[in-house]
NULUM-620608 format. One record per residue (C-alpha): x negated, y, z negated. Coordinates in steps of 0.02 Angstrom, whole numbers, plus 50000, padded with zeros to 5 digits. Layout:
NULUM-620608
XYZ;...
END
This chain:
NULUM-620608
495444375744908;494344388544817;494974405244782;493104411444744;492864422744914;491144431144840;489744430544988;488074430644935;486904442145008;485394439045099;484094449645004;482724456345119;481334446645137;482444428745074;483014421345239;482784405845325;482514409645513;482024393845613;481574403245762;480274415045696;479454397645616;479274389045786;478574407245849;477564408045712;477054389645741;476594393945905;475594409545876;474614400245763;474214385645876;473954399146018;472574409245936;471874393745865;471504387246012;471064404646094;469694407845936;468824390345971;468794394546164;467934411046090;466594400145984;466354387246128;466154403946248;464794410346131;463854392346112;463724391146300;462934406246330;461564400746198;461354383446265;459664384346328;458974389346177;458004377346054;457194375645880;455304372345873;455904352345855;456794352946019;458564351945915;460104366145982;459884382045914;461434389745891;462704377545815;464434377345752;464294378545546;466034373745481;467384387245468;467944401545343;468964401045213;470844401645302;471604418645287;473054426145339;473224439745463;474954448845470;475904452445653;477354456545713;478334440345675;477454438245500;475964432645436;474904419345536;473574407545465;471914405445558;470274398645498;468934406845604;467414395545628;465574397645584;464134399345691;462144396245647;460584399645702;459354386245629;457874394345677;458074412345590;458394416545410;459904427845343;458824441045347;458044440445516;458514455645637;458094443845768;459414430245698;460794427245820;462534431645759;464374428845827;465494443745824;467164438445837;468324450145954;469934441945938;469794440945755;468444453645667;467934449045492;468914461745414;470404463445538;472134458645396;473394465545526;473784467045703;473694481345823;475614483345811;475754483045622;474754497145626;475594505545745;477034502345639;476504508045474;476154527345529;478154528245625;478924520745467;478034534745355;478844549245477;480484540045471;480644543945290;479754525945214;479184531545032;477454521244986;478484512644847;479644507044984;478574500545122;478514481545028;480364480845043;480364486045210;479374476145283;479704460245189;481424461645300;480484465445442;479154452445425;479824439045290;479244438845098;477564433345128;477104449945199;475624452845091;474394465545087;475564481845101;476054484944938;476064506444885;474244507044829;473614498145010;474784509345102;474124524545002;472274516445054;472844516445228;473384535345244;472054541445145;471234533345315;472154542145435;471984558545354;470074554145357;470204551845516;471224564045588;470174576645487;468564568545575;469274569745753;469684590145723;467964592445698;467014583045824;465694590645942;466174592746104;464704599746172;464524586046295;466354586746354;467064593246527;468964594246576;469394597846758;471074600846733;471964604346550;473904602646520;474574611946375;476074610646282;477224615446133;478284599046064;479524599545941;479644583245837;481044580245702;479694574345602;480084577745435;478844592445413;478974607945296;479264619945398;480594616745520;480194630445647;478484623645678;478054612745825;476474602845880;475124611345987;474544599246122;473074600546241;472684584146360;471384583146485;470584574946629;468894570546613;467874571446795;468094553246778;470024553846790;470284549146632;471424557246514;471044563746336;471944572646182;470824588846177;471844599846033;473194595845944;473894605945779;475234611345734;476044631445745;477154641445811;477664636045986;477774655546080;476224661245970;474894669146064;473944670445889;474164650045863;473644646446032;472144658346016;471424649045881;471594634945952;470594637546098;469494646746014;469144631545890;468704620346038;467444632746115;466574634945944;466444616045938;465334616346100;466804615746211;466024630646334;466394624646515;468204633946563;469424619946644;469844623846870;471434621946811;472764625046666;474604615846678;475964624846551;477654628246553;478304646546534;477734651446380;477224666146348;476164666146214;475114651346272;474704660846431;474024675846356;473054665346257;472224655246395;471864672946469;470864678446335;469984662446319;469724655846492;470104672146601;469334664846761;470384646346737;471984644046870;473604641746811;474944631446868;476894632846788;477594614246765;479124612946904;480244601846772;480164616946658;480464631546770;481894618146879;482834617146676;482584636646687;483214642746839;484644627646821;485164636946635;485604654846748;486644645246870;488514636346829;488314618646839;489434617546993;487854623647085;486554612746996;486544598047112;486314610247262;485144621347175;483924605947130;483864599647305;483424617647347;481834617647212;481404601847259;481224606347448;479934617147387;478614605347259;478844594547384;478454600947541;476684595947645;476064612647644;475864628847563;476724638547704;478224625547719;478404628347513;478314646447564;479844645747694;480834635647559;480674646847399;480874660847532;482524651047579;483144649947384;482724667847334;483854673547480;485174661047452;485544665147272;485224683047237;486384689547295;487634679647143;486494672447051;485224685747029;484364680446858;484284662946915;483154671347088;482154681546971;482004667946850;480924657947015;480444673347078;479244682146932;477994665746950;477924663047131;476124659247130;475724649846968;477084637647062;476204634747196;474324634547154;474494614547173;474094616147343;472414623147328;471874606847229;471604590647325;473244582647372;473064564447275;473174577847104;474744585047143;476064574647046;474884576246903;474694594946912;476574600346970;477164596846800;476534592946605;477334575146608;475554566346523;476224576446377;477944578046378;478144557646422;476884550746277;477644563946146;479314555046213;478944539346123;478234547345968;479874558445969;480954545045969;480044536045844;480234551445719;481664559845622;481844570545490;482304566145333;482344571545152;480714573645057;479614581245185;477854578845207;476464591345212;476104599145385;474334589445353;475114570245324;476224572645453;474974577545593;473934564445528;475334551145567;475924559345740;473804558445772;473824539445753;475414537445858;474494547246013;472704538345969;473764521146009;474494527346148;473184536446222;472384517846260;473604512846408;473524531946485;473114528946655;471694536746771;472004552346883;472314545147062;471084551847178;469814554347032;468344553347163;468844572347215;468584579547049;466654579947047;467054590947218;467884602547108;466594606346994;465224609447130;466444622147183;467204611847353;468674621247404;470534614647455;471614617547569;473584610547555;472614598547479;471424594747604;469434598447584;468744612147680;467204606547779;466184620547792;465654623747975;463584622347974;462774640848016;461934641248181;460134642248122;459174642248281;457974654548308;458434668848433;457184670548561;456394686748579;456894697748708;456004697348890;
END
């Protein structure tokens, strides 16, 4: 019996995992097959066409050299293959070319491996370390990410981020804006600062990131120049509607900005208000009693119900009444918008659940990064996940909005036609 009871370790990077082979077997086969279908796709639509001999046109012209393109499991060969048009020259505008969308020329890494890149900066990854990390993530043959491509790669995203802060948005229109403060534990400088958000919806329905910077979360000065930054960028047309939670210093901003824009408190932030002035053996209670009151059909049943509260609990609870109380109507201005809008407008959850995932994806850690390379990374975490934001339901109402079509308990008021007939003149 041996008396040697050393282990070797597995160093990162050194293991032998038959399971991620037959994946990565499998991928390979997969998007082999699916790049041919791609080529055969392309040939088909050019069928018809023939060379001045009556020969095909566009033909298949061997492949590239194989290359390896790195994914979540590791990196996966592929040889993507060559098409040619016999009858124009290299240098012919009117040559026909394939343009590969599952694999573009240049493409070295997957969607997700980028995604991944930016969260494992903000988790504390030095550039010197990223090799290591994600030869344990990915195996040892995770090429292409050693410090100076991941230094590339930043450099990229600060480009980028830098671009998108000053784009013209002359030709942009939001219906509806929601704003937000969001503290990440994101290893920035200063720990008391927090990201600025601004999303909108388009009058298409769809969603956009509209501001985002970083500042002090109650500052009416931060918020200011914000705003003011978008208008000076073209950004003229106020939004119908503003979505915030109860702070302060965003609100006076928006009032100096876009003094003739509605506002509308978010209900989960004022609920965790009221909630924080009452003990917790009347929470349950309490939020059945809100809820009676975002939720009702109308205006004048939401009425009856916050009526209801007020009375209920101000007589023990009085700072938890005046807590509801002081923004009766910013509550309630929901109903005056058209009634497939309201569970986007009664709170700021497109914020609050895609700065979720970037939260959690985020800690601090020592050696902080500058206010400027973190926003960068948090920029490419939202520009990924702005891709799957859904549309506004209802988004045929919104052009209704901006002609100036009114609602009521979210129901559009017809207007009743004049009565233009002549009056006869008097016997």
């Amino acid at each position: 019996m041996s008396n040697d009871n050393v282990t070797r370790l597995i160093q990162p990077g050194i293991f032998d995992d038959q399971l991620t082979e037959v994946l990565r077997d499998g991928a390979r086969a997969l998007l082999a097959k699916a790049v041919e279908a791609e080529v055969a796709g392309f040939l088909g639509q050019h069928a018809d066409l023939k060379t001045a001999d009556g020969h095909q046109r566009v033909v298949r012209h061997g492949h590239l050299p194989e290359r390896d393109v790195m994914t979540g499991i590791g990196p996966v060969a592929v040889r993507q293959p060559r098409v040619r048009d016999r009858e124009a020259a290299a240098a012919d505008p009117s040559r026909i070319r394939f343009s590969p969308s599952i694999l573009p020329p240049y493409m070295h890494r997957s969607k997700s491996i980028e995604t991944l890149l930016p969260v494992l900066y903000l988790k504390g990854i030095s550039t010197g370390d990223f090799s290591e990390a994600l030869a344990a993530l990915l195996g040892k043959d995770a090429a292409g990410l050693s410090a100076s491509a991941i230094g590339r790669l930043k450099d990229g995203w600060l480009d980028e981020h830098t671009a998108w802060q000053k784009r013209d948005l002359s030709a942009k229109r939001y219906v509806y804006i929601w704003a937000d403060g969001i503290h990440l534990e994101a290893r920035l400088q200063d720990e008391k600062q927090c990201i600025l958000v601004l999303i909108g919806a388009t009058p298409e329905g769809r969603k956009e990131l509209v501001g985002f910077t970083d500042g002090a979360r109650e500052s009416a000065h931060d918020w200011r120049d914000l705003l003011l930054d978008l208008k000076r960028r073209g950004l003229d047309v106020a939004p119908r509607l503003v979505i915030a939670d109860c702070a302060l210093g965003f609100w006076k901003a928006a009032g100096e900005v876009w003094p003739n824009t509605r506002e509308q408190r978010c209900w989960v932030h004022k609920t965790a208000n009221v909630l924080a002035k009452l003990p917790k053996s009347q929470h349950p209670r309490a939020k059945r009693a809100l809820q009676e009151i975002w939720m009702a059909e109308t205006k004048s049943t939401a009425e009856l119900a916050f009526d209801a509260f007020i009375e209920s609990y101000t007589l023990k609870y009085e700072k938890a009444a005046d807590c509801l109380r002081k923004d009766r109507d910013t509550l309630l201005a929901f109903y005056d918008f058209p009634a497939e809008h309201w569970k986007h407008l009664r709170t700021t959850n497109p914020i609050e659940s895609t700065f979720a995932t970037v939260r959690h994806r985020t800690t601090r850690s020592k050696g902080c990064l500058s206010n400027k390379t973190a926003l960068a990374m948090v920029f490419k975490l939202v520009e990924d996940a702005q891709k799957n934001w859904r549309r506004l339901d209802g988004h045929n109402q919104l052009p209704k909005l901006i002609v100036g079509v009114t609602f009521n308990n979210g129901i559009e008021v017809i207007a009743k036609p004049t009565d233009r007939q002549p009056k006869t003149a008097a016997a």
